[in-house]
Structures are given as C-alpha cells and as structure tokens.
C-alpha positions in Angstrom: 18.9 48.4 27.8 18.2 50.4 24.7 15.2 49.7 22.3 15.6 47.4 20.0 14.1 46.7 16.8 14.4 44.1 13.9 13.9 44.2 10.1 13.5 40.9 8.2 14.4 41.2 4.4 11.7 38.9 2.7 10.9 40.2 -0.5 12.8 38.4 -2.8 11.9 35.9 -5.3 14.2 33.6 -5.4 14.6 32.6 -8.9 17.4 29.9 -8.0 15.0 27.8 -6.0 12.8 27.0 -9.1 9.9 26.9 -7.5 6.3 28.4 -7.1 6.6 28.6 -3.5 8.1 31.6 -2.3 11.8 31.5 -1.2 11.1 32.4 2.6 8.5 30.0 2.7 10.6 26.9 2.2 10.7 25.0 5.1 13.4 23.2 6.7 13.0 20.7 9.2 8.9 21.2 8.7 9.4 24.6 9.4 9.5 27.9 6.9 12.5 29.8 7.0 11.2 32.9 7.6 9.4 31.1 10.9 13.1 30.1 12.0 14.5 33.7 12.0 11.1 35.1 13.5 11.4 32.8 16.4 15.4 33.2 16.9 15.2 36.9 16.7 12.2 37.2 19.2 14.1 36.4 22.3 16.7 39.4 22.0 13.7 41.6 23.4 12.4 44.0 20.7 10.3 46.4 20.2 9.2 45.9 17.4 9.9 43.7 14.1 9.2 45.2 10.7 9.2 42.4 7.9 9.9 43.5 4.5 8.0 41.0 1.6 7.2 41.5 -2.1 6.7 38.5 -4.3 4.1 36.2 -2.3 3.5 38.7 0.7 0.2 37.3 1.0 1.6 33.7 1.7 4.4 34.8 4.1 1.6 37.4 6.4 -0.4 34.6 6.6 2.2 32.7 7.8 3.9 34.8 10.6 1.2 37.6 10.7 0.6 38.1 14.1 4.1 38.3 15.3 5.0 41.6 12.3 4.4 44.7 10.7 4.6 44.1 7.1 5.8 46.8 4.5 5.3 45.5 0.7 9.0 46.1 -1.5 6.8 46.6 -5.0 9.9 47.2 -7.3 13.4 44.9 -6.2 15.8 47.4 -6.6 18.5 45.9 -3.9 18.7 45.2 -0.1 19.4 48.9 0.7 16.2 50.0 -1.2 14.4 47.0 0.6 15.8 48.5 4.5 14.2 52.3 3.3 10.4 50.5 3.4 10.6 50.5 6.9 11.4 54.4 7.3 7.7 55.2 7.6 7.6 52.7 10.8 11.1 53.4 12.0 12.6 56.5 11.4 12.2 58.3 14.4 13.0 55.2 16.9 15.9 56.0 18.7 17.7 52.4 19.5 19.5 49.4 17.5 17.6 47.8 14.5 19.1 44.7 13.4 18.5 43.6 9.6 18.3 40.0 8.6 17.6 38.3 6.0 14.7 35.9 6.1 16.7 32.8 4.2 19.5 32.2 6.9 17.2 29.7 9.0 20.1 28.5 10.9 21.3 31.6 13.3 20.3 31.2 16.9 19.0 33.4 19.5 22.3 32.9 21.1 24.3 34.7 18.0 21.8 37.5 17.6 21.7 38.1 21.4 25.8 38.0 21.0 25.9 40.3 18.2 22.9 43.4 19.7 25.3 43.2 22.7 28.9 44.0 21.4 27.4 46.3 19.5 25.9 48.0 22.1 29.1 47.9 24.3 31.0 49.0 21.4 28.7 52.4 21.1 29.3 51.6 17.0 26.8 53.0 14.8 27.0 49.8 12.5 27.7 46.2 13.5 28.6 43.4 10.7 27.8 39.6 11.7 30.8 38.0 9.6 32.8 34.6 9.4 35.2 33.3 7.8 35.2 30.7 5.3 37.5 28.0 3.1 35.2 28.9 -0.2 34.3 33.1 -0.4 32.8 32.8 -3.2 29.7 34.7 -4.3 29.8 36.6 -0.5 30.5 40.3 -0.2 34.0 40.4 1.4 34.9 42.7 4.9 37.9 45.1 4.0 39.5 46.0 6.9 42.4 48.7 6.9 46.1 48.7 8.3 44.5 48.4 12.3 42.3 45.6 12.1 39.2 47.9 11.5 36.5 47.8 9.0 36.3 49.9 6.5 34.0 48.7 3.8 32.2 45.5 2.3 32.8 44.6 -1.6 30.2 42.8 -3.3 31.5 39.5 -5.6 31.1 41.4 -8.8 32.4 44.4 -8.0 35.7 43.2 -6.5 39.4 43.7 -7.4 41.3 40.5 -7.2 43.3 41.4 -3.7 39.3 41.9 -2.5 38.5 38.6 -3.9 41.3 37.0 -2.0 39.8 37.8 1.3 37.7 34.9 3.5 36.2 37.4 5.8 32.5 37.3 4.6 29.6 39.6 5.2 26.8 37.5 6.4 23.9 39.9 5.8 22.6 40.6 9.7 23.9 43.9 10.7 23.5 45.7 14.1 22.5 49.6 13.2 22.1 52.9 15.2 18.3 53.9 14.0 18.4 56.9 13.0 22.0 56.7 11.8 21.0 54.0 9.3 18.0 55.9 7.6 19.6 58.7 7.7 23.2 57.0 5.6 20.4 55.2 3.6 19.4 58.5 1.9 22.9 58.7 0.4 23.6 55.2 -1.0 23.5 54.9 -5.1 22.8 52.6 -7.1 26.0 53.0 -9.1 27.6 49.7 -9.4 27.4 46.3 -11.5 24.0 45.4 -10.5 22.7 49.0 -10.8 21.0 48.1 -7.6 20.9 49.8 -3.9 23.9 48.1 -1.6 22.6 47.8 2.4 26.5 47.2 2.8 27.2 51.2 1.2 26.1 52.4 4.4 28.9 50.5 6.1 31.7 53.0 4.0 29.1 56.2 3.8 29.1 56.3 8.0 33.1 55.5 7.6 33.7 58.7 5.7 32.0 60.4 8.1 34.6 59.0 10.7 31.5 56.8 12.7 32.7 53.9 14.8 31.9 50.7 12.5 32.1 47.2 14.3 32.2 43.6 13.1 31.0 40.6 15.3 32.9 37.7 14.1 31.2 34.0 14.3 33.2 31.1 14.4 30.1 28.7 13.5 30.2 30.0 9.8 27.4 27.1 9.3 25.3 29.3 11.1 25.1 31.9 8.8 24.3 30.2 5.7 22.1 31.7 3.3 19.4 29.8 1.2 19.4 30.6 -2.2 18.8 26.6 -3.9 18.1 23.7 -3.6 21.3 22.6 -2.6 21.9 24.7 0.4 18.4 24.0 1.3 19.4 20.5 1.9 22.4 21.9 3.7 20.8 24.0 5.8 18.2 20.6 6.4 21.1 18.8 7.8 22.7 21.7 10.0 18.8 21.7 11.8 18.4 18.1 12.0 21.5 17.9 13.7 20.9 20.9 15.4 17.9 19.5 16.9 18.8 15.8 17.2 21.9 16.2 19.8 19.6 18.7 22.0 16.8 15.8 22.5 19.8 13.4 23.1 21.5 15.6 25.4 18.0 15.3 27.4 18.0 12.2 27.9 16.4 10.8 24.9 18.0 7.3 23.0 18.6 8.6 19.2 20.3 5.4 17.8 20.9 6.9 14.2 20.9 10.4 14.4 22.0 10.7 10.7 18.4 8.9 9.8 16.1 10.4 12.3 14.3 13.3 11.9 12.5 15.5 14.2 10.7 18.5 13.9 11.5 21.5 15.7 8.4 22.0 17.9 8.1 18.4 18.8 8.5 17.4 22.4 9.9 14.0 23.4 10.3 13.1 27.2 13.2 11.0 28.8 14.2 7.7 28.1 12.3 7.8 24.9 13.6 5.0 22.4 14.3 6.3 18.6 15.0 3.6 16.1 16.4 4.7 12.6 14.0 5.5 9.8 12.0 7.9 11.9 10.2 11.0 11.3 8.6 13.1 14.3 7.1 16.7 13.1 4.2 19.1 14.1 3.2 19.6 17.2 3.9 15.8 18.3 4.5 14.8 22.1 6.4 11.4 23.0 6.5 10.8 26.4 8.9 8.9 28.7 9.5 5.3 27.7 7.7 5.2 24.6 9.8 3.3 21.6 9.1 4.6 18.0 10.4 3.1 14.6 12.2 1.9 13.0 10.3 3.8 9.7 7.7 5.3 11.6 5.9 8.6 10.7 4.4 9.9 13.5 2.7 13.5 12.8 0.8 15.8 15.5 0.5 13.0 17.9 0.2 12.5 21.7 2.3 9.6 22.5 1.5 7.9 25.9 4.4 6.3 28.2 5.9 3.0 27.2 3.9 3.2 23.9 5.4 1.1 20.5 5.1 2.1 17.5 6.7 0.1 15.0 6.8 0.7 11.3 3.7 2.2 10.8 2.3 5.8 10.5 0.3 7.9 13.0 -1.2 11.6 12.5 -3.4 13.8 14.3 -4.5 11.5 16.8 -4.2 10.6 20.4 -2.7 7.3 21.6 -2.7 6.4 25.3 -0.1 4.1 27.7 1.3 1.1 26.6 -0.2 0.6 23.7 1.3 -1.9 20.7 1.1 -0.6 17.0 2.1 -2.0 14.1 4.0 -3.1 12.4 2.5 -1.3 8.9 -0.3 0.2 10.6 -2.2 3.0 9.9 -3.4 5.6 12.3 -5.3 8.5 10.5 -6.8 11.9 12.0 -8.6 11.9 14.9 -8.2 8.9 16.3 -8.0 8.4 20.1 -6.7 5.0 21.1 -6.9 4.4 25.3 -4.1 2.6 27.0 -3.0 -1.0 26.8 -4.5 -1.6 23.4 -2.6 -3.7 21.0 -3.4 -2.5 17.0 -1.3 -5.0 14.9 -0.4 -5.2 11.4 -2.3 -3.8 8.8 -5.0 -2.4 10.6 -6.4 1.4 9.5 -8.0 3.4 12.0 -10.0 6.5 12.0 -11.7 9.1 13.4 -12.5 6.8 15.8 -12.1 5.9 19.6 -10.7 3.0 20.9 -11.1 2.1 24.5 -8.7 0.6 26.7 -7.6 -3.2 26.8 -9.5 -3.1 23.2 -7.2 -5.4 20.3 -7.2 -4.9 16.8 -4.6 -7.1 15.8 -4.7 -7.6 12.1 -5.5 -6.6 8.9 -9.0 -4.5 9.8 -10.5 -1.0 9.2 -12.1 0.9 12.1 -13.7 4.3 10.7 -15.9 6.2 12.3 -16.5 4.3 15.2 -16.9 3.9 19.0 -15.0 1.0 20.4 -15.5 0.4 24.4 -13.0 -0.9 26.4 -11.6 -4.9 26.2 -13.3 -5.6 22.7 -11.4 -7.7 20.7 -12.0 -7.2 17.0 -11.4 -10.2 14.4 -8.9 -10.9 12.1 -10.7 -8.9 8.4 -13.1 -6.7 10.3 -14.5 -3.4 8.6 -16.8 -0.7 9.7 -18.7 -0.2 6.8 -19.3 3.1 7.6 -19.5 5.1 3.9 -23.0 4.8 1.4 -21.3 7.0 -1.4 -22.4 10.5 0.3 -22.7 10.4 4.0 -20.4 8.7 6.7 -22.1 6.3 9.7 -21.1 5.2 13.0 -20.7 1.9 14.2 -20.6 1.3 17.8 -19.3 -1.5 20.2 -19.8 -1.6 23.6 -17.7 -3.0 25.9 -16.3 -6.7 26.5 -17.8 -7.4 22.9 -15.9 -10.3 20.8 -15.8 -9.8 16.9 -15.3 -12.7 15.1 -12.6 -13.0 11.8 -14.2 -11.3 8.8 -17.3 -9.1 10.1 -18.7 -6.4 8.2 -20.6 -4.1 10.5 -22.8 -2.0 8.4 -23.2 1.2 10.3 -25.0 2.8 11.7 -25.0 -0.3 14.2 -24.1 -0.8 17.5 -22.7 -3.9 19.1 -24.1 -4.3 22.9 -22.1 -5.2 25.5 -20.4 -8.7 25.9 -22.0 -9.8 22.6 -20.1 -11.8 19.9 -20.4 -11.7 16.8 -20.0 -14.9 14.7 -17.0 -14.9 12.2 -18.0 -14.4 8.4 -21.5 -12.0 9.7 -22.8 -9.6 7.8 -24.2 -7.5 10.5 -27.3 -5.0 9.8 -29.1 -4.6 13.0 -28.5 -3.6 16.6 -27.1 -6.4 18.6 -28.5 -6.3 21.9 -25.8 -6.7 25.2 -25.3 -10.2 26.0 -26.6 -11.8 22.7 -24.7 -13.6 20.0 -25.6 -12.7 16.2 -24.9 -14.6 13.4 -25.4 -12.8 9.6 -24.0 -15.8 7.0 -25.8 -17.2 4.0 -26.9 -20.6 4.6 -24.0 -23.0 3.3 -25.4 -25.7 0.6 -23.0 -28.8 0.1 -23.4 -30.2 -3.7 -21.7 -33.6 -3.3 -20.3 -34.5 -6.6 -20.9 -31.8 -8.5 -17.3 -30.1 -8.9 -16.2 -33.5 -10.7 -18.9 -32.6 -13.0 -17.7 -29.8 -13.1 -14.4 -30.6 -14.1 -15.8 -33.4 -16.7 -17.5 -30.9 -18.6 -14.4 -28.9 -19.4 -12.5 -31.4 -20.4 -15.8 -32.5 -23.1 
C-alpha cells in the first residue's frame, strides 16, 4: 500500500453562518464538523494529516490537537493557496494526499476508503470525489470531453451557460499524487472572477500536461454536502441523526420515533434498549440492555444500568445503577451515583451525591451533597440543607434510616442507622443509629381566637 496522507481545509470564516463560532467548529449531532471528517478520514491509514486553519485556529487545535499538524492560512486567498501551507510538511512525501474540506461532516470512512483506492488502481495523478445532483447550483461543475474523461472543473461564476447546464458536481475531496500536486500548485493563478487561487486549476494544469485524471463518482450525493449556513447545517443534522438512528436500530435497539430521537455519535446503547419519542442521548452516555428512556428525556454523559426507567426527566454526568425508577420531571445533576433498585420519583433534584441501593426518593425533594446508605426512604419535601452562602456541607444517612415528609437536614449532619426522623423536623445535630429525633416548635392551640380574629376586620 502506498503512503497516504490527508489535508483538511479549515481556515475559512464562514461569513454565511453568522456566527462568532468558527465555521468548522459547528457541531452537528453534539459533534464539531471538523471532529466528523478527522474521525472518518482516520481509518483509511495515513501517515500523516496536515490541517490547514486561519480564523479561530486556536479554537479548532484545541479541539482536535492531538490527532494534526496544524499550518496557519494568515491571508484567504482561495483553496489552492490554502493546499500550498502544507508544502513545508509535504513536499517531499512520495504517496496520495487527499484534501478535504473540514465542513462536509457527512462523508464516511467507507467513501474515503472507496475513493484512495480507485485512485490508486487507476495510477491517476488526480482523483475528483463528484455526484450528481437535481439543483447544481453554486458547485463547480466536472467537464468531461468527447470519451467520458475529465478534463477540467468550472467554478459557478466563471461558467458559460452549456457549463452551467451540467449536474456533475465537484465535491471538494480530491485524491492527489504528492508531489505531482505541489508541484501543479506552483503554476495555478489567480486570474479569474474571485481573483483567488482555484485547488480545482490543478485538475486542467496536469491535463495539459497529458496526466491521467480520475473522478470517483458517489451516488449518495447527501454525503457530500458542504456546510456553509445555517440551513444546510440543519440538513446536514438530519442526514446524521438518521445516520446514526438506523445503525443503533439495526443492533437491536427499539427506536419508536426515529424522526424525534436524537443520539449522539459516541453514545453507546445495548440491545433491547427501549427509546420513547422526545429523547436526547449525547456525550459519552452508555445505556445498557433493557433500560427504557423517555419519552422527553435528556440524558447527558450517563451510565445507564439494565432495565433502568427514565421517564421525562433529565440526567447528566452521573452514574445510575440496575433497575432503578426516575422520574417523571426529575432532575439528576453532575456527579451523582444512584445504586440499583432505587425509585427517585417526581420532582426530586439530586446532586453530587450517592444514593445507595433499595434507597426511595419519591417526591418533590433535594439531595445535594450527600451520602445516602442503602434502603433509606426519604420523605415527601425533604432538603439537604447543604449551602451557608460560601461553603457547601454534607449530610449523611446511614442505612435503613426513615425520613419523614418535610425534613430539613442542616448539614453537616449525619442520620445513624435505622433512625427516623419525625415529619416537619428541623434537624441540627447528629442522630445517633437506632434513635428517633424530633426538631418541631411546640404547637399552641388558641381556641377562639381566629373568630376574633375575623370580628376585628369586619369592625
């Protein structure tokens, strides 16, 4: 196999986003677009990958850092101009170097690995990824000649209106001999509507010179779209999510709206996983077999145990064990870790906090910072009063405990073992294992004394 190296074209700004963020850097599917292409184009094998950036280069290295050399574009002056920053690294590789652009998210390692080998086993000194599509417009057109071959690529503005007719489209990813692309580089101008440097002028500059020029033709023209707005970001959102939906379905996982489900590309969901509409999975999340989430559930960097619900609620950061109940409209914040078979019901908020197994905390409560053992059963209205204005306390409760409705635990406290704790407390102290506290003001009955009250209003 010959060497192979890549160049990713980063450096514009894309004005037509309207945005501060940089173009590359919009994500789709929780992922920036730039990550896509990296990760695609590192399965073909390379050498090495040389990742050309200019406005927000900071933003995008620290992004994909470790897997590039960068080279900074300072003046835009057109794709071929943006290929000639990686001479210094590349000019004396002998091998293929593929150039793609860093906004078309939606190639897959399949099509790259395609195109690298029918270029290869075409010997061509240049390789164009093309499609055709029902719309051409605003793509650089494929002119071939009289037998089918290529001859050159017309950009939109510089077309005839025979040119313009053509649906054969340039993509932007190209398959190059090395050295034969620096070398045709040196003679491309920058004579032409934009008054900009052309990557495609090196297709007809190695065609004069009677070199064997190729084009790889996709039939997924999806695939290749390019993000330049808004709009074909949401395009190119829809193309993943569907992307990524039917390969988790096609493993065995219960998707029941696809159309309404969303799921990050590094998530990982076991078999027989249930998937109700209204669902978002991202980051690093793992669902495993049997668990049910939704519908409208936000789960975020979670480990989800087997046969685990999680109805209507949100979850993020944490751990949550077996067959545990949440929700509905509960609230799981960062670093929580909930054990298995616990039940945390509606309106409950929990976190940075541990939860033991067989513990309940089945409505309307607030566990922060706290240590829950295993079967505790916490109140209807219980909070961990865990914050003084400046520094955050923990409130602990050991196992087999029994909260009663409406406790505040003032941390830092700890509950002992197989204590209760009387509904409406205010608890201050330790409670010690086996005891049963009681912190309520003393109730006063007034007989009478709303109807006098009531007599005085109306005087």
């Amino acid at each position: 196999m010959k060497n192979r190296y890549a160049v990713i074209l980063a450096a514009g700004q894309g004005t037509r986003m309207k945005s501060k963020l940089y173009k590359v850097l919009h994500p789709v599917m929780g992922r920036p677009m730039v990550q896509h292409v990296m990760n695609q184009i590192k399965t073909v094998n390379l050498n090495e990958i040389v990742t050309i950036v200019g406005f927000g280069a900071e933003a995008v290295i620290e992004k994909v850092g470790g897997e590039s050399k960068f080279i900074v574009q300072k003046e835009q002056l057109g794709t071929g101009h943006a290929v000639q920053q990686a001479e210094e690294i590349l000019k004396d590789k002998v091998g293929t170097t593929i150039v793609v652009c860093g906004d078309t998210p939606l190639i897959t390692d399949e099509t790259f690995k395609a195109l690298f080998n029918h270029h290869e086993q075409e010997n061509a000194k240049a390789t164009i990824l093309t499609t055709k599509v029902e719309s051409p417009t605003g793509y650089g057109r494929v002119i071939r000649n009289d037998q089918h071959e290529v001859e050159r690529i017309v950009e939109q503005k510089d077309a005839n209106e025979a040119e313009l007719a053509v649906n054969e489209i340039n993509t932007g990813t190209y398959c190059f001999d090395n050295q034969a692309l620096f070398q045709a580089l040196k003679e491309v101008s920058n004579d032409n509507a934009q008054g900009e440097y052309y990557l495609p002028d090196v297709i007809e500059i190695l065609r004069n010179k009677d070199e064997k020029v190729s084009a790889f033709l996709t039939p997924n023209d999806e695939e290749t779209l390019g993000v330049n707005d808004r709009v074909a970001l949401a395009q190119a959102e829809k193309v993943m999510k569907k992307r990524i939906n039917e390969r988790h379905m096609r493993n065995g996982v219960t998707i029941i709206d696809p159309d309404n489900t969303y799921i990050g590309p590094d998530v990982i969901i076991e078999q027989d996983v249930l998937i109700h509409p209204g669902s978002i999975i991202n980051g690093n999340s793992s669902i495993k077999s049997n668990a049910e989430i939704g519908p409208h559930t936000e789960v975020s960097n979670c480990l989800v145990g087997e046969e685990t619900v999680i109805r209507q609620s949100v979850a993020s950061d944490s751990q949550i064990g077996a067959r545990v109940n949440i929700g509905p409209y509960a609230h799981i914040r960062p670093q929580a870790s909930i054990g298995n078979e616990v039940k945390i019901g509606n309106f409950v908020e929990v976190k940075k906090s541990v939860i033991g197994n067989q513990s309940k905390v089945s409505h309307l409560s607030y566990i922060g910072d706290a240590e829950i053992g295993s079967n505790v059963n916490v109140g209807c209205g219980t909070i961990t009063v865990n914050y003084d204005g400046e520094n955050k306390f923990l409130t602990k409760i050991d196992d087999d405990a029994f909260i009663g409705c409406n406790a505040n635990l003032v941390a830092p406290v700890t509950i002992g073992k197989g204590s209760f704790v009387a509904a409406g407390s205010t608890i201050t102290k330790d409670v010690p294992d086996d005891s049963l506290s009681i912190g309520r003001a003393r109730q006063e009955n007034k007989e009478g004394y709303a109807k006098k009250l009531k007599n005085r209003k109306k005087d």
